[in-house]
N, C-alpha and C positions, 0 to 999 in steps of 0.2 A: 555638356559643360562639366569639367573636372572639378573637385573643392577645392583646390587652387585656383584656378580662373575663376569660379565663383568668388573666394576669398578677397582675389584681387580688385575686381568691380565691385564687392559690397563694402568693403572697408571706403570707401570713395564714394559712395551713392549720394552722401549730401556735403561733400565739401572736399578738397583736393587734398592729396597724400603726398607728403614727401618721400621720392625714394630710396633716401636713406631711412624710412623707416619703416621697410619692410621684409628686410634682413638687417642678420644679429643676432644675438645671445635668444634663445625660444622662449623664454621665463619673461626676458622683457618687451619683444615682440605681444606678446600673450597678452601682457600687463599691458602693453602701449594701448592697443586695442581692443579686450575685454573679449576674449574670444579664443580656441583655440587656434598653434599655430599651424601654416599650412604642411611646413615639412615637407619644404622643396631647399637644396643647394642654392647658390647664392646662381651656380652656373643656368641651373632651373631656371631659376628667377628670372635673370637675363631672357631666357632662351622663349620666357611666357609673355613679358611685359615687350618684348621687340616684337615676338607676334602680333601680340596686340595693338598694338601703334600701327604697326602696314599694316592691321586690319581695319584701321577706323574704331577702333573701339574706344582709345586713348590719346589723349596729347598732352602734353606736357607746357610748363608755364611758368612764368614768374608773372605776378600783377595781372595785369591786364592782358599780356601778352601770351596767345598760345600757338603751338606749332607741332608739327609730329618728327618726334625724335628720331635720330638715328640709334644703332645698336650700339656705334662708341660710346655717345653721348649717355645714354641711360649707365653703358658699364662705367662712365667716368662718376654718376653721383649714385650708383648702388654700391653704397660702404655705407656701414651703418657708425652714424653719429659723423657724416660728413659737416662740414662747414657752411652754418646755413647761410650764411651771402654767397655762396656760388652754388649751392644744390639748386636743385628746381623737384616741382612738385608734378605729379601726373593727377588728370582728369578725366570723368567718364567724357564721348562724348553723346548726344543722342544717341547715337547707331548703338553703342557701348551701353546707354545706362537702359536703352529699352530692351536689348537681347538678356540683361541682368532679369529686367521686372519681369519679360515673361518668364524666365526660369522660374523664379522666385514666386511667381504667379501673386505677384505686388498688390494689393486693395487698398489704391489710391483714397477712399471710404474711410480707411482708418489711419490713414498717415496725418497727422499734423508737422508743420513747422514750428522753428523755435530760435526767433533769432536777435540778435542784440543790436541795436542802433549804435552803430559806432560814432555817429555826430550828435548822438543826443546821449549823454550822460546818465546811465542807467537805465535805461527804455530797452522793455526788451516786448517783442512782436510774434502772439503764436498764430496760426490759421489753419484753417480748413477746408474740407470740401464744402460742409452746410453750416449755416448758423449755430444749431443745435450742438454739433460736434467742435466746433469752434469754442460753445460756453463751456462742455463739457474738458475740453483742455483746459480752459483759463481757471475752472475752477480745480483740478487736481494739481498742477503745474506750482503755484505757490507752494503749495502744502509739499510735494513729493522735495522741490529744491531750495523749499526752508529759505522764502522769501517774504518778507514785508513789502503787499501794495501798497501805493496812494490809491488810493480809491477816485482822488477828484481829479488823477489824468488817465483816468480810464475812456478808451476812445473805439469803438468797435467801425468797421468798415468793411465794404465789399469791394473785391478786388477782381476787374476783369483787363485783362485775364491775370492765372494767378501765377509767380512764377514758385511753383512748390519745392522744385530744385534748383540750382545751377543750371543742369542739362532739359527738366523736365519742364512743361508750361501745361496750365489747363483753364481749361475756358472760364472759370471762375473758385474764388476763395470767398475766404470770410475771417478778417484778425481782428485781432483785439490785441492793443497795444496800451503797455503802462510802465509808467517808473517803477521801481521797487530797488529793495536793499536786502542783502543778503543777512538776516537775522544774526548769523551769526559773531554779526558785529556788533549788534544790539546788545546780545544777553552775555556775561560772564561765565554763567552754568548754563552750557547750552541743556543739558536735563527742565531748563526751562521753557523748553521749546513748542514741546507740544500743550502745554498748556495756553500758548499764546494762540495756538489756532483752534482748539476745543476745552478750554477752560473750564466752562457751564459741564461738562460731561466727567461721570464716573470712569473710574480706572477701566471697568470694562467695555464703558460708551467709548471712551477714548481708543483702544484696541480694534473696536469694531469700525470706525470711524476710519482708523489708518487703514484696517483689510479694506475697503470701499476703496479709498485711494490707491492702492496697490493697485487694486481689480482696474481702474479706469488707467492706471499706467501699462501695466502689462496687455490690455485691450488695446490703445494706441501704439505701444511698443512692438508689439506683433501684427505689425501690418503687411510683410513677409513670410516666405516662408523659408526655414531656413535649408540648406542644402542638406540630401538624406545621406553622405558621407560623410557628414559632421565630424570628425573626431574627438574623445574626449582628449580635452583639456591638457589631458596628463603625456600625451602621446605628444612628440619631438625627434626631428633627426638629431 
């Protein structure tokens, strides 16, 4: 597997891509996705994402509906900043997002979920493989995205099975589900931020405190591995 093809099934590993936005200007591609770009022609493009569809890797969707594209169809909504009431979006599918994880060599162990209730107003839902790893999310998760819980709709559950992706399913989870508000509406200086989550602590309690945080984000956040053609950043056709 190429780091394009990698590229393309990883940007999609937890929620669908639209095609138009995976060609385009390389700075905003880069930006869109937080990653370096692949540095394939749009002709490339074409020529990897139609592969991949006759191979079962991909299909494509709007809603609820999915199906596997043809090569016109894909070249009709690969233009970037297409029109989104008629683009449609591509998805892994199992075949597609397990040939990803073994590359990747995935440790499902340290993945968590992070998802938002769209029929309950503010709720947002993380999980895991174990209990433990479950609290460990809920409790860095606040702090890293500068959220205010309720504390008194906090509700933890085990979930068999669990569905960890779109494409993925495993025989059990474990979430913890609560309201919150993004602080940032709360406070006018947000420099007041960090005091509302370690107030009690010195300037350099406080430092130490966020390195902890980090540590537990960057530990769930590399729950992959990333592909060893990486390129930097700075590299672009």
């Amino acid at each position: 597997m190429d780091y394009a093809e990698f590229w393309i099934l990883e940007t999609a590993v937890t929620a669908g891509v639209p095609f138009s936005r995976v060609v385009g200007p390389p700075a905003a591609i880069q930006a869109q996705w937080n990653k370096p770009y692949h540095n394939l022609t749009r002709s490339d493009m074409l020529n990897l994402l139609d592969g991949l569809a006759r191979n079962g890797d991909i299909v494509a969707g709007s809603g609820e509906t999915k199906f596997t594209p043809s090569r016109l169809q894909i070249d009709e909504w690969l233009v970037y900043d297409h029109p989104a009431k008629t683009c449609r979006w591509y998805y892994l599918t199992p075949q597609g997002g397990e040939r990803w994880a073994r590359f990747s060599k995935a440790n499902w162990d340290r993945y968590h979920s992070f998802e938002w209730d769209w029929h309950v107003e503010d709720l947002l839902e993380v999980a895991a493989t174990t209990p433990e790893a479950a609290e460990r999310v809920y409790r860095y998760v606040p702090v890293w995205n500068e959220l205010h819980v309720l504390p008194e709709t906090l509700n933890r559950s085990t979930l068999c099975p669990w569905a960890a992706t779109y494409w993925k399913t495993l025989p059990v989870g474990y979430s913890v589900r609560f309201r919150c508000d993004y602080l940032e509406e709360m406070f006018k200086d947000l420099d007041d931020i960090p005091a509302y989550f370690f107030g009690n602590l010195s300037e350099a309690g406080m430092r130490e405190a966020y390195t902890r945080v980090r540590r537990e984000f960057e530990y769930f956040h590399h729950w992959y591995l990333q592909h060893p053609e990486r390129p930097s950043a700075r590299r672009s056709v």
